[in-house]
C-alpha positions, 0 to 999 in steps of 0.5 A, spaced: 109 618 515 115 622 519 110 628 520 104 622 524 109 620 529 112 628 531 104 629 532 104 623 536 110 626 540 106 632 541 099 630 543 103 625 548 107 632 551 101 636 551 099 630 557 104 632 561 106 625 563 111 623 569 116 617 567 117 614 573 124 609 572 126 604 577 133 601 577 136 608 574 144 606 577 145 600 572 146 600 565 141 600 562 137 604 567 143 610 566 141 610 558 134 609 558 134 616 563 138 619 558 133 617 552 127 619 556 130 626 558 133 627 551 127 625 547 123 630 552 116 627 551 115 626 559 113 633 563 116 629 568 122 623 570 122 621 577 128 617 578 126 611 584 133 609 587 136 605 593 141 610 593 142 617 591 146 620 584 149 627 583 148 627 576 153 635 574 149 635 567 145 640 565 141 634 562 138 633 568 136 639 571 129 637 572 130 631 574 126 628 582 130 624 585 126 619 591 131 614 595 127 608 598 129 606 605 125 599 604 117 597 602 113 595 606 107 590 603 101 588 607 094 584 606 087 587 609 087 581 615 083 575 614 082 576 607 088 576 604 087 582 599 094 586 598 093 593 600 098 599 596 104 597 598 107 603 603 114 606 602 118 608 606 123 614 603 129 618 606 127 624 602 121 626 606 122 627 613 116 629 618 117 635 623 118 630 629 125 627 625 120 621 623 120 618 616 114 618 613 110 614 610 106 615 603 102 610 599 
């Protein structure tokens, strides 16, 4: 039974999957990062913040850090069809000084 899940934990790292975690500053979200990057299943773990942390542990050497200034949410006008949501991040500056906008 054991030797099935370690090669479910495998076939899952081999598909070089991102873990994106909201809400990483709390104290749930502060363990559940821990696990994510102690269990290495994820290739990747993108932490998704209203503010930045400085994390000293070797844990998280390899871990993105995206700050969001706020969301914009709009419709496609008249139809009332939600478009993707735009965020608006301090990490990704234009060469005009400008924040850019990513969706």
């Amino acid at each position: 039974m054991a030797g099935d899940s370690e090669k479910l934990v495998q076939e899952f790292q081999q598909m070089n999957k991102t873990a994106f975690v909201l809400g990483y500053t709390g104290e749930v979200g502060k363990e559940l990062v821990k696990a994510l990057l102690g269990s290495r299943i994820f290739s990747k773990v993108v932490l998704i913040g209203r503010r930045t942390v400085t994390y000293e542990d070797e844990l998280y050497k390899d871990v993105v850090s995206v700050t969001i200034a706020f969301v914009v949410r709009m419709t496609l006008r008249g139809t009332g069809t939600p478009l993707p949501n735009i965020w608006m991040t301090t990490d990704h500056k234009s060469s005009s000084g400008l924040l850019s906008c990513r969706y």
